[in-house]
DSSP file (Angstrom, degrees, kcal/mol; ACC not computed):
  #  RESIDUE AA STRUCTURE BP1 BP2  ACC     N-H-->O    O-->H-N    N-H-->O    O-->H-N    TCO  KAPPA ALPHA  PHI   PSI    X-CA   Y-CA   Z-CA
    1    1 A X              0   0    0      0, 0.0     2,-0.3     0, 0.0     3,-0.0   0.000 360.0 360.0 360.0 154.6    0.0    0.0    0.0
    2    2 A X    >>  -     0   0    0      1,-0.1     4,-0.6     0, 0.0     3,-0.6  -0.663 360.0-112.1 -95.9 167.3    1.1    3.4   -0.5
    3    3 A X  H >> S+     0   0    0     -2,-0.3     3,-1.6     1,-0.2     4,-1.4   0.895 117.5  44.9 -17.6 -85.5    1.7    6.1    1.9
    4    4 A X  H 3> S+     0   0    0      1,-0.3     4,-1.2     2,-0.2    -1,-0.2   0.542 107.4  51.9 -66.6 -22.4   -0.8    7.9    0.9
    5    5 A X  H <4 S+     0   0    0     -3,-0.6     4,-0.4     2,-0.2    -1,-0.3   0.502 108.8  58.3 -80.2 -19.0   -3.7    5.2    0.6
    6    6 A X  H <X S+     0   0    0     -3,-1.6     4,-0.9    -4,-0.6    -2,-0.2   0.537 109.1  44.3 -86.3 -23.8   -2.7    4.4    4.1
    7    7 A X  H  X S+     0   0    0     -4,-1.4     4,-2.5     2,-0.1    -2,-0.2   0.924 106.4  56.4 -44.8 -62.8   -3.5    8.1    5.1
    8    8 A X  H  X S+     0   0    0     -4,-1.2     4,-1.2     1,-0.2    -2,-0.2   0.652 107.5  46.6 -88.5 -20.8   -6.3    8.4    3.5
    9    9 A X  H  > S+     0   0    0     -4,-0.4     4,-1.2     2,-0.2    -1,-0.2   0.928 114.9  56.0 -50.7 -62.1   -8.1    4.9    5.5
   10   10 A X  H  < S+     0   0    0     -4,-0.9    -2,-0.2     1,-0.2    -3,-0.1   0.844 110.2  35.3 -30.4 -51.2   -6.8    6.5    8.5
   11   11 A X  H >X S+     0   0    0     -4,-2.5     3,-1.9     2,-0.2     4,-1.9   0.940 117.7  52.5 -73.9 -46.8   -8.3    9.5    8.1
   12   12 A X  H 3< S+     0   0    0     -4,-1.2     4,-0.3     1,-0.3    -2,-0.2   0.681 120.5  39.3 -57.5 -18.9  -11.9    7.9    6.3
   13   13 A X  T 3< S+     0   0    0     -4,-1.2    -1,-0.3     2,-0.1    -2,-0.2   0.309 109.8  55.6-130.4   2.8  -12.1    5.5    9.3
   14   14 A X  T X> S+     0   0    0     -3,-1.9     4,-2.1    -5,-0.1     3,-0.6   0.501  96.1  74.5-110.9  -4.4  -10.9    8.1   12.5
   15   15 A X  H 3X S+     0   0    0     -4,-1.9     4,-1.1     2,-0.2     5,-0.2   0.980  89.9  51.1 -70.8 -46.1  -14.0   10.8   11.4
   16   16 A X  H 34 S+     0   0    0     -4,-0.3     4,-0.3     1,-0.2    -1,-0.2   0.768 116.5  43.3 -64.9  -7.4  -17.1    8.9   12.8
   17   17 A X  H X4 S+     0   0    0     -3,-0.6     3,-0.5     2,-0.2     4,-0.3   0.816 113.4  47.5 -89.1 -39.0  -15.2    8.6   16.0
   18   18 A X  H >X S+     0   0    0     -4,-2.1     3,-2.1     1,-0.2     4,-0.8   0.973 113.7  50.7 -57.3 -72.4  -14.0   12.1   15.9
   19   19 A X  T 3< S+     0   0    0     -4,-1.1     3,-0.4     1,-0.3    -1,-0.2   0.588 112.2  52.9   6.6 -56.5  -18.0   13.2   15.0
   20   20 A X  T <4 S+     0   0    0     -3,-0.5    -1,-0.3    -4,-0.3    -2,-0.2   0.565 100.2  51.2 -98.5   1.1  -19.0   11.3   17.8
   21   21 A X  T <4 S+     0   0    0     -3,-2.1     2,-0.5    -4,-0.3    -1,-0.2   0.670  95.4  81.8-105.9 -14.0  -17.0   12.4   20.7
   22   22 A X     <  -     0   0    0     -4,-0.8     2,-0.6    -3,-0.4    -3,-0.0  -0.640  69.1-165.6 -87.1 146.4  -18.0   16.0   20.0
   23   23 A X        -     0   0    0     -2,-0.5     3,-0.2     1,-0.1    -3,-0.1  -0.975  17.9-148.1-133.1 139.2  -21.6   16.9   21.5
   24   24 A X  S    S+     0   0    0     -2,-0.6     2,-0.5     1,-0.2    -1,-0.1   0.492  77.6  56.4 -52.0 -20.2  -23.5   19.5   20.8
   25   25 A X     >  -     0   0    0      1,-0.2     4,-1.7     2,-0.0     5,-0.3  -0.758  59.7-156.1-143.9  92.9  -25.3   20.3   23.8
   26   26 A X  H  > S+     0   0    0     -2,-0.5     4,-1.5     1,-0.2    -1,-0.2   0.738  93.6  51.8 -23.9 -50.3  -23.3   20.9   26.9
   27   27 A X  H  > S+     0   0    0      2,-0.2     4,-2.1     1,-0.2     5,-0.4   0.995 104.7  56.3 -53.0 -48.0  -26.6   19.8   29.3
   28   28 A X  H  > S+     0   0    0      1,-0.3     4,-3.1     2,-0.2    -1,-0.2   0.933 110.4  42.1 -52.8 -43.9  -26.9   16.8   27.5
   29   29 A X  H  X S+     0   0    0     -4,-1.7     4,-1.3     2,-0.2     5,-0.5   0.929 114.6  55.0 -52.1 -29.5  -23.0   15.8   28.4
   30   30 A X  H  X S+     0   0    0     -4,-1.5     4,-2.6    -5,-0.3     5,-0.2   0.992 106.8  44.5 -81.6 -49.0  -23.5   17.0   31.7
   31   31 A X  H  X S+     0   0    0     -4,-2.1     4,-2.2     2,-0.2    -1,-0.3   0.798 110.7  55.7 -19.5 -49.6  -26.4   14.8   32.3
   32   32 A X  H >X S+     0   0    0     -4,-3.1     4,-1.8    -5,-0.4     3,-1.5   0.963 112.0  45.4 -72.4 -68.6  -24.5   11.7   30.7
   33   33 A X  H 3X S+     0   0    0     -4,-1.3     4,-1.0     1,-0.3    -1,-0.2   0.804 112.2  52.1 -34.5 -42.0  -21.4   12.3   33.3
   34   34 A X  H 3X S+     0   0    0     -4,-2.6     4,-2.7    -5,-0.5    -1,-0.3   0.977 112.5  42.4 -64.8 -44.3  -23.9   12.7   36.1
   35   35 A X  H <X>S+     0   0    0     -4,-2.2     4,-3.1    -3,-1.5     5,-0.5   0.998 116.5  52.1 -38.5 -78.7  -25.7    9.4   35.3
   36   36 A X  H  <5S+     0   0    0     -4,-1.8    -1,-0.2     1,-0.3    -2,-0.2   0.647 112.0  40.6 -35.3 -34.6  -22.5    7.9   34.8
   37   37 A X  H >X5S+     0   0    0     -4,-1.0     3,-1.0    -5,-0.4     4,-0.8   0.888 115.3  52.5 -86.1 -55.4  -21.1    8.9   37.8
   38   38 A X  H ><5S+     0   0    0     -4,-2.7     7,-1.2     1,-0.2     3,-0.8   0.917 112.5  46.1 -34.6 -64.7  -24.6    8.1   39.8
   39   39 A X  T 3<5S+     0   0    0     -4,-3.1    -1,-0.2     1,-0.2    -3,-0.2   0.094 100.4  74.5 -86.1  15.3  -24.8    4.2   38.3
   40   40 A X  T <4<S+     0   0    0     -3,-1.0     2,-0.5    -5,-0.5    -1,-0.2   0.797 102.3  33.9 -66.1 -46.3  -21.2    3.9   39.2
   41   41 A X    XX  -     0   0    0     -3,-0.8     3,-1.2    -4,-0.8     4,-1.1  -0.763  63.0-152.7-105.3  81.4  -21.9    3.6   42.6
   42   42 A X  H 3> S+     0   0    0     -2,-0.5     4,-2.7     1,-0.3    -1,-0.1   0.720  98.9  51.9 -52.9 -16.1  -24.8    2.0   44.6
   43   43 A X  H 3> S+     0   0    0      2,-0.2     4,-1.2     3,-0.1    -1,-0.3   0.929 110.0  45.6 -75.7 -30.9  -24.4    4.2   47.4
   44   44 A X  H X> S+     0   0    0     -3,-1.2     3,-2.7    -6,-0.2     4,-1.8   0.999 107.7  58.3 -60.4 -58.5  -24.5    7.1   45.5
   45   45 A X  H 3X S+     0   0    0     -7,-1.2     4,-1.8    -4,-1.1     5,-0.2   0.842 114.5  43.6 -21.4 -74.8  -27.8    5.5   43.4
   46   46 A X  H 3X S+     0   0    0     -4,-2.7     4,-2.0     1,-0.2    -1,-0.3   0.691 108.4  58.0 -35.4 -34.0  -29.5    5.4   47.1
   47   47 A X  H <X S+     0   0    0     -3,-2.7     4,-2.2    -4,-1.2     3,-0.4   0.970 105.6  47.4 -73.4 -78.9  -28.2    8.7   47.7
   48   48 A X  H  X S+     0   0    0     -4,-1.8     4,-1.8     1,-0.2    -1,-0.2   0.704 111.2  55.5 -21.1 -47.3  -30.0   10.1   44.8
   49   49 A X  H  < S+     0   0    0     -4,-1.8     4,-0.3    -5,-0.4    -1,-0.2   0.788  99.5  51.1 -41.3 -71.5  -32.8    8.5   45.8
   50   50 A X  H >X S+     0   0    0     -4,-2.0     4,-3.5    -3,-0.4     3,-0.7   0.868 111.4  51.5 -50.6 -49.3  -33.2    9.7   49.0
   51   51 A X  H 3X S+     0   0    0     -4,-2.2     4,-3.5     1,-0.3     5,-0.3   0.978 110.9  49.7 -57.8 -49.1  -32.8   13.5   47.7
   52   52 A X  H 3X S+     0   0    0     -4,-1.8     4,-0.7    -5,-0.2    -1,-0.3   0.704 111.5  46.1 -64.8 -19.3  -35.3   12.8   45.3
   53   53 A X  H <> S+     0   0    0     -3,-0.7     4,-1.5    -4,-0.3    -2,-0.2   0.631 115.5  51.7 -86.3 -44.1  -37.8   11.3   48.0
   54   54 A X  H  X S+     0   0    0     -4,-3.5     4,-2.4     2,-0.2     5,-0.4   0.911  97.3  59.8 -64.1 -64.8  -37.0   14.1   50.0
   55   55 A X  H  X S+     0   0    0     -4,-3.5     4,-1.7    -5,-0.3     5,-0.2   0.929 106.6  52.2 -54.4 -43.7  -37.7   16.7   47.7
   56   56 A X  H >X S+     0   0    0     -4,-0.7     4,-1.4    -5,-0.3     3,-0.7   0.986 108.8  48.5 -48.4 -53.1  -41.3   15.4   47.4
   57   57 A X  H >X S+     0   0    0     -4,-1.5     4,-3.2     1,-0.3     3,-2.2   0.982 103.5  54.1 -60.1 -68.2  -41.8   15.5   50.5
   58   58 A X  H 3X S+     0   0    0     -4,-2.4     4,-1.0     1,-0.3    -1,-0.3   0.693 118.9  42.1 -34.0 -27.2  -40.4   19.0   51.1
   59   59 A X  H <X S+     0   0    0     -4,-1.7     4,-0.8    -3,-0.7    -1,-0.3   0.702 106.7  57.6-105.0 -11.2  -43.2   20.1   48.2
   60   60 A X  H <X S+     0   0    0     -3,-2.2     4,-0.6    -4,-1.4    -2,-0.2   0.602 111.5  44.4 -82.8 -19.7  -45.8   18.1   49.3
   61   61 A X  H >X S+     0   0    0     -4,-3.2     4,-4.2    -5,-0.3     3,-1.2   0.907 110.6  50.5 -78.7 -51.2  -45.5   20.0   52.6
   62   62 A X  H 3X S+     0   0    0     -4,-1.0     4,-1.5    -5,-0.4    -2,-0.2   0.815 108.1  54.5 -61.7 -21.3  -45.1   23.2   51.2
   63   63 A X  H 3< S+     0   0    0     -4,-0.8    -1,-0.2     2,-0.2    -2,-0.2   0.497 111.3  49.9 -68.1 -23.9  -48.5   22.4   49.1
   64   64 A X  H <X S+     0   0    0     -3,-1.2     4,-2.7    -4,-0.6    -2,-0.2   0.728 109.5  46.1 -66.2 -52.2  -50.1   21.7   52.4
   65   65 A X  H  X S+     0   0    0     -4,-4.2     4,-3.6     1,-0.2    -2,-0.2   0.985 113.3  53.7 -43.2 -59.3  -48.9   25.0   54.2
   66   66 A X  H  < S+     0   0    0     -4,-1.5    -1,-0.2    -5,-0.3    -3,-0.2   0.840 106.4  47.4 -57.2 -47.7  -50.1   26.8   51.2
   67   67 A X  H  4 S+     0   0    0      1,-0.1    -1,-0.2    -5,-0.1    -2,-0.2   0.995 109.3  61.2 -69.2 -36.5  -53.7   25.2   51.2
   68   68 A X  H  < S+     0   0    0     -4,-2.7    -2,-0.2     2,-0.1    -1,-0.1   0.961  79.0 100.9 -23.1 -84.3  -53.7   26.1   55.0
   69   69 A X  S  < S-     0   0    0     -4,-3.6     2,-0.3     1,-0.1     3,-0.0   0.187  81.3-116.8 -26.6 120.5  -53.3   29.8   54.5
   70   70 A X        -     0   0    0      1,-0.2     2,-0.5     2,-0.1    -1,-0.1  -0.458  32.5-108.4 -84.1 127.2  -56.4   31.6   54.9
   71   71 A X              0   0    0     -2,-0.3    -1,-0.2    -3,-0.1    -2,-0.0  -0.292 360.0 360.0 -38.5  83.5  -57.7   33.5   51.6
   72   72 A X              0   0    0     -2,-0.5    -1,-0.1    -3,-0.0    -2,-0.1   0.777 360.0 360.0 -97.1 360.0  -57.3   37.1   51.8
């Protein structure tokens, strides 16, 4: 093979990998790295969990306060 035919493979066969490693949309990487980081760990998974469990709660209270309050 030549030189040059051996470039030119190189090159034809490293773009769909290059093309995939860029992303367009910064959240969406940060979202994959957060997952990724999350489902690495099972304590973290629980962890998550909890926050998310929590956070209901914490709005289901405040949706209670809120009906409380007398109309003015």
């Amino acid at each position: 093979m030549t030189p040059r035919l051996i470039v030119a493979v190189f090159a034809i066969s490293a773009m769909p990998v290059y093309a995939q490693a860029q992303d367009p949309n910064p959240v969406v990487t940060a979202a994959r790295i957060v997952a990724d980081t999350i489902s690495s760990n099972p304590a973290k998974i629980e962890t998550y969990c909890a926050i998310g469990k929590l956070s209901d709660q914490i709005e289901d209270a405040n949706e209670k306060k809120t009906a409380k309050r007398p109309m003015s």
